[in-house]
C-alpha positions in Angstrom: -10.1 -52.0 -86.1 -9.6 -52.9 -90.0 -6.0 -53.8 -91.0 -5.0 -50.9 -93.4 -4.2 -52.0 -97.0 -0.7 -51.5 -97.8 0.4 -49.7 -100.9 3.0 -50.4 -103.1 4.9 -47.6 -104.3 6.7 -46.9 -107.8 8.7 -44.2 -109.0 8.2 -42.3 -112.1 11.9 -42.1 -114.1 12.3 -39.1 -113.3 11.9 -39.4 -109.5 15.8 -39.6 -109.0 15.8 -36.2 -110.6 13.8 -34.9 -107.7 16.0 -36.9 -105.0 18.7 -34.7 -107.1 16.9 -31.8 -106.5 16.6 -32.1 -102.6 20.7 -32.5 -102.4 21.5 -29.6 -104.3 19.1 -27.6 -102.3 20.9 -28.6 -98.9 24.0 -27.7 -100.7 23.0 -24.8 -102.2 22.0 -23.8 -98.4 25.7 -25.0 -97.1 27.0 -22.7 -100.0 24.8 -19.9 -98.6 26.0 -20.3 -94.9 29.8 -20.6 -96.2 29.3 -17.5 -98.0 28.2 -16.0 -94.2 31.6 -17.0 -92.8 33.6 -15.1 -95.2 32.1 -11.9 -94.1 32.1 -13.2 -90.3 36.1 -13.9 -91.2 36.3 -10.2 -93.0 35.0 -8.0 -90.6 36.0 -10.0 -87.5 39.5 -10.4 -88.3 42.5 -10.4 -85.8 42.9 -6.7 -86.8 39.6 -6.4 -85.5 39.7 -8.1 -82.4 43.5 -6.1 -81.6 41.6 -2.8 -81.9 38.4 -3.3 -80.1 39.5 -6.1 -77.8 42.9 -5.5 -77.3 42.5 -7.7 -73.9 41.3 -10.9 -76.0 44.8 -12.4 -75.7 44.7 -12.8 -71.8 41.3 -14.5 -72.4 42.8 -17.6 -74.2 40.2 -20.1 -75.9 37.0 -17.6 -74.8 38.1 -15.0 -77.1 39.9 -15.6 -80.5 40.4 -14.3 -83.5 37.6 -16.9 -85.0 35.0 -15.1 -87.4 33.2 -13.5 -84.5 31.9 -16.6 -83.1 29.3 -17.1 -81.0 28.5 -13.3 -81.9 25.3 -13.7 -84.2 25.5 -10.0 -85.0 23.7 -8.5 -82.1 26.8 -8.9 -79.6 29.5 -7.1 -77.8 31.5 -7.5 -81.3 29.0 -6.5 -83.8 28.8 -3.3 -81.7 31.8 -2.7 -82.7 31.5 -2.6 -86.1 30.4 0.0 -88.6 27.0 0.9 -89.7 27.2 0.1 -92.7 29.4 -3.3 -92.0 26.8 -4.1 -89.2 24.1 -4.0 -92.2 26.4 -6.1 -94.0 26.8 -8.3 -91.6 23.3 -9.0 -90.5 22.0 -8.7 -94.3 24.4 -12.1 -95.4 23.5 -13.5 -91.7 19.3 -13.1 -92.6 19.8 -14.5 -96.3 21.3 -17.4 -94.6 18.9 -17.9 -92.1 16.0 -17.9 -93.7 17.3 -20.2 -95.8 18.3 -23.2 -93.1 14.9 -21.8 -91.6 12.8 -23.0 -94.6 14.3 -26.4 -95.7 12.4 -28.4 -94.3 9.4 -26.3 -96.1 10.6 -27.3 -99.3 12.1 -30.5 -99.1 9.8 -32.2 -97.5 6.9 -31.1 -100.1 9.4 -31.7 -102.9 9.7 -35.2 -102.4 5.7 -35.9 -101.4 4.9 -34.1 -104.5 7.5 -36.0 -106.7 5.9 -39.2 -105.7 2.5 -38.1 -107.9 3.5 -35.2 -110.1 7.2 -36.2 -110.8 7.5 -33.4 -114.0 6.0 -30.2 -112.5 7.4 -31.1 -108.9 10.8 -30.8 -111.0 10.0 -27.3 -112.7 8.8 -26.0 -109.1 12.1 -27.3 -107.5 14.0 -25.4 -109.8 12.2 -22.1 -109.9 12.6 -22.2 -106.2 16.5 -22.8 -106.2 16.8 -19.8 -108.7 14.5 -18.3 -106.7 16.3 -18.6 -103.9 19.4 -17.1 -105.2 18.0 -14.2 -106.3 16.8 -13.7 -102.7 20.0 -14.3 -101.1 21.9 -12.1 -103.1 18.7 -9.4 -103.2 19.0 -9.6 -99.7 22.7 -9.5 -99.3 23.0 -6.5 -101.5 19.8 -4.1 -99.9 18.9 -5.7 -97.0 15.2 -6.9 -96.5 13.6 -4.7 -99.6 16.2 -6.8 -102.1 14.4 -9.8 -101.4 11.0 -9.1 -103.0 11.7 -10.3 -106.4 13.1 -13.6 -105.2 10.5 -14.0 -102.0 7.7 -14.1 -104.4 8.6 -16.1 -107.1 10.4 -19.0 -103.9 6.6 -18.4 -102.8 4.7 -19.4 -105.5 6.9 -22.5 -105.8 6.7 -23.2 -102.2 2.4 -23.1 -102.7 2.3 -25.3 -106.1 4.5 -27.8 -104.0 2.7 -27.6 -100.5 -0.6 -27.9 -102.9 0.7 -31.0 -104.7 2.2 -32.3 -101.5 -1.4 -32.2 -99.5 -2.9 -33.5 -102.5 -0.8 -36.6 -103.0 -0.8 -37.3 -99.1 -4.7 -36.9 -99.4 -4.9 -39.1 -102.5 -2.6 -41.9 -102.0 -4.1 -42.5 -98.6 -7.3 -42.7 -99.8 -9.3 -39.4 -99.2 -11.9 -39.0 -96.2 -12.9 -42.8 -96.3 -9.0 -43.8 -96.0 -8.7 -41.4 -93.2 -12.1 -42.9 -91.7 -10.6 -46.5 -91.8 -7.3 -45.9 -90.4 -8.8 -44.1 -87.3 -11.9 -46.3 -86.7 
């Protein structure tokens, strides 16, 4: 087997700006799941739990007065709430979600794509934070059919990232013949 060249690799300037980019996202997501617990501590209060549960203090540390927890909105305590406070509910609970669900589907290509294309890597990160908000609070307000607006723009970021992302992983390890060396 051929030894595999080694590559050096430097930064554009601007590279820290992307690095920036990847810790705002994860707060921006810790922003949108704290945002979830105010309306788990709202509609699960201990007003809540001495009305539907009146037994909870005979159960101890099972069942408190905690935000509803382990309840994820389909439970024996979500039952108890309204319609239109289950919709609520379940509406800040997706937008959260499907947030921690995609990280990984934007950092990741955010910084692969930073490495090559430092400048429009930037631009796409921070269409898809805006993006983003406008489909949390899209979703938060109207439930799935809020979320349009922001699901398409987060989208198109997402592809011009994923596309840069392939591309640079594709380039920088040296196209089909790179992929031909490090395999035979």
């Amino acid at each position: 087997m051929a030894p595999i060249a080694e590559t050096k690799i430097v930064l554009a300037e601007g590279y820290a700006w992307i690095l920036l980019e990847a810790v705002i996202i994860c707060i921006h997501m810790l922003i949108t799941g704290m945002t979830m617990a105010s309306v788990r501590k709202r509609f699960f209060s201990k007003e809540f739990y001495e009305k539907h549960f009146p037994q909870y203090k005979q159960l101890g540390k099972v069942m408190k007065p905690d935000g509803g927890y382990p309840d994820d909105g389909q439970g024996r305590l979500a039952d108890k709430l309204s319609d239109e406070d289950w919709f609520t509910f379940n509406n800040y609970r997706r937008a959260h979600m499907n947030y921690l669900e995609g990280g990984f589907a934007v950092i990741v290509p955010l910084l692969i794509s930073g490495l090559s294309y430092t400048r429009v890597a930037f631009i796409a990160g921070l269409v898809y934070i805006v993006a983003r908000e406008i489909y949390s609070q899209g979703y938060r307000r109207s439930g799935s059919k809020g979320r349009l607006v922001g699901a398409l723009t987060l989208d198109a970021a997402l592809l011009t990232l994923w596309s840069m992302a392939l591309y640079t992983c594709f380039h920088w390890g040296n196209g089909l013949s790179g992929l031909q060396r490090l395999l035979f």
